[in-house]
C-alpha positions as a Markdown table, in Angstrom:
| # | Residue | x | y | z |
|---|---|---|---|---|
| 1 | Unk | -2.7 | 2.7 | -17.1 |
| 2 | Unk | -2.4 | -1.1 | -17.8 |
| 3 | Unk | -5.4 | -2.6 | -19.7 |
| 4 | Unk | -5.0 | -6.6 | -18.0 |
| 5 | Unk | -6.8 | -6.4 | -14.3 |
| 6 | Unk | -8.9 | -8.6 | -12.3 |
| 7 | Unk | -11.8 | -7.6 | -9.8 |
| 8 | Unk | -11.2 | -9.5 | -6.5 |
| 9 | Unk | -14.0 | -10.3 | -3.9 |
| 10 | Unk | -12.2 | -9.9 | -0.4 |
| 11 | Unk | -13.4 | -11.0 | 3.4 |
| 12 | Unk | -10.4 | -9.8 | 5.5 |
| 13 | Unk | -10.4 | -9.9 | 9.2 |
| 14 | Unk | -8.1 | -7.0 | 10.7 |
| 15 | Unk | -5.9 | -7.0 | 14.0 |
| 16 | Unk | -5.0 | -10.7 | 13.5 |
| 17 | Unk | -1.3 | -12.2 | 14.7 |
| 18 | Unk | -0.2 | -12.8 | 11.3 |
| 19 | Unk | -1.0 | -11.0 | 7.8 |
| 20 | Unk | -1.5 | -14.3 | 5.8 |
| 21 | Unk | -4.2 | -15.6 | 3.2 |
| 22 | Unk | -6.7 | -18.2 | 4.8 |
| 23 | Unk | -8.6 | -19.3 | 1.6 |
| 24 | Unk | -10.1 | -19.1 | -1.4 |
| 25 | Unk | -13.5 | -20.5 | -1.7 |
| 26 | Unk | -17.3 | -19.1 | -3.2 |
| 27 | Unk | -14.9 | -16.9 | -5.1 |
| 28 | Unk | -13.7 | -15.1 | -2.2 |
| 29 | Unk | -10.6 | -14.8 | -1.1 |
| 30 | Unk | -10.1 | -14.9 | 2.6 |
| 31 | Unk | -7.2 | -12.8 | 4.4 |
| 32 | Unk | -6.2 | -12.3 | 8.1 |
| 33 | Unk | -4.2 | -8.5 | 8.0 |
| 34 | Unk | -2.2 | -7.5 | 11.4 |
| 35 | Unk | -3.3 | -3.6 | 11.6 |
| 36 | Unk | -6.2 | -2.8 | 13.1 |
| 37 | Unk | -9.4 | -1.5 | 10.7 |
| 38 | Unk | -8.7 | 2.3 | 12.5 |
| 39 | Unk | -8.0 | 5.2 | 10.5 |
| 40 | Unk | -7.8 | 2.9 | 6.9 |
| 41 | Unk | -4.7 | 0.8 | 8.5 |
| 42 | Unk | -5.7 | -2.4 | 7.7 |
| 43 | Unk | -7.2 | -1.8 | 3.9 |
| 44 | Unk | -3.2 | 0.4 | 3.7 |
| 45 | Unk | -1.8 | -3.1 | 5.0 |
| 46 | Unk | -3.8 | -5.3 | 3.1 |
| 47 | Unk | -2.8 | -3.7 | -0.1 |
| 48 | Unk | 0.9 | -3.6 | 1.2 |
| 49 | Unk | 0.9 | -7.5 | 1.5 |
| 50 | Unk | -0.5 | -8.7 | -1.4 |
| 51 | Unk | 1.5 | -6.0 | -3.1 |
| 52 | Unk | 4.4 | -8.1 | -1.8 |
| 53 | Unk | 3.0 | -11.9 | -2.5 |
| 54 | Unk | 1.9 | -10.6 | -6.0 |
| 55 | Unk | 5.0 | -8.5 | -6.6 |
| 56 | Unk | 3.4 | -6.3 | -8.1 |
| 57 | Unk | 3.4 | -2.2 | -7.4 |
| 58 | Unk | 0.8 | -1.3 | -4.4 |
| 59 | Unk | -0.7 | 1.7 | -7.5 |
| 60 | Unk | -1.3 | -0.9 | -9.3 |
| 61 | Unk | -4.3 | -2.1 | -6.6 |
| 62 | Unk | -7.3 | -0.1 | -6.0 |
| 63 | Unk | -10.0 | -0.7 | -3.4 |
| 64 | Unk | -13.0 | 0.3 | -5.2 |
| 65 | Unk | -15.9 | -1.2 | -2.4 |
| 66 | Unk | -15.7 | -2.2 | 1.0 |
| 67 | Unk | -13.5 | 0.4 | 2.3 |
| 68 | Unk | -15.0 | 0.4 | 5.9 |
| 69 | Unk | -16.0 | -3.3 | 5.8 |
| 70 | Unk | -14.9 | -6.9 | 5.8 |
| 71 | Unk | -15.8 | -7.3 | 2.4 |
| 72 | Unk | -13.7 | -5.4 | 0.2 |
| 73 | Unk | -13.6 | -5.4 | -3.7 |
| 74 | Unk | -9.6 | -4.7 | -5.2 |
| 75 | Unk | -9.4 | -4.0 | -8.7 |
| 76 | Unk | -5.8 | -4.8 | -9.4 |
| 77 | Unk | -4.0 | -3.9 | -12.4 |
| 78 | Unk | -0.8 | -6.2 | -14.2 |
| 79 | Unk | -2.4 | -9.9 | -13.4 |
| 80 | Unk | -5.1 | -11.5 | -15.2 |
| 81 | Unk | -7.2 | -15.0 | -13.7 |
| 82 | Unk | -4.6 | -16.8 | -15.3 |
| 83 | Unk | -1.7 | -15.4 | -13.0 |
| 84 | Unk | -3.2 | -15.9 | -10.4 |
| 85 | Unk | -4.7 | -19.7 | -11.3 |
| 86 | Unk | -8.2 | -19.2 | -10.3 |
C-alpha cells in the first residue's frame, strides 16, 4: 500500500442531475453525486467520480466515516495536499 494519502472532509448531496463538485470551503469539499443514497449507491458513485477527475484507481479511496451520511470522510491514497492545491 502507498505511504502519500490525504484525509478529505466530504458534504455530498445524493440524487442530484449532475455528479459535479460545488465547492471547497471550511475545508470541506462539497459534491452533488447522481445515485441515490440507497443500498451504498451514492458513496459507490462518489468514489467512481472522483476516481475519474483524480485519475486515480477507485482502491486507492477508502470511505473511512460517514458511510450512511452527508458527511463523509475519504482517505485516499497516491495524492498529497499538494496535488490537489489545497
Amino acid at each position: 500500500m502507498q505511504k502519500d494519502f490525504i484525509i478529505l472532509n466530504l458534504k455530498v448531496q445524493a440524487n442530484a442531475k449532475t455528479n459535479q463538485i460545488i465547492s471547497f470551503e471550511n475545508n470541506c469539499l462539497k459534491l452533488k453525486i447522481k445515485a441515490a443514497a440507497i443500498d451504498g449507491k451514492a458513496n459507490k458513485e462518489l468514489i467512481d467520480f472522483l476516481s475519474e477527475i483524480l485519475n486515480i484507481a477507485k482502491s486507492n479511496i477508502c470511505l473511512i466515516k460517514g458511510e450512511k451520511s452527508k458527511q463523509k470522510v475519504l482517505k485516499i491514497y497516491g495524492l498529497t495536499n499538494i496535488d490537489l492545491k489545497l
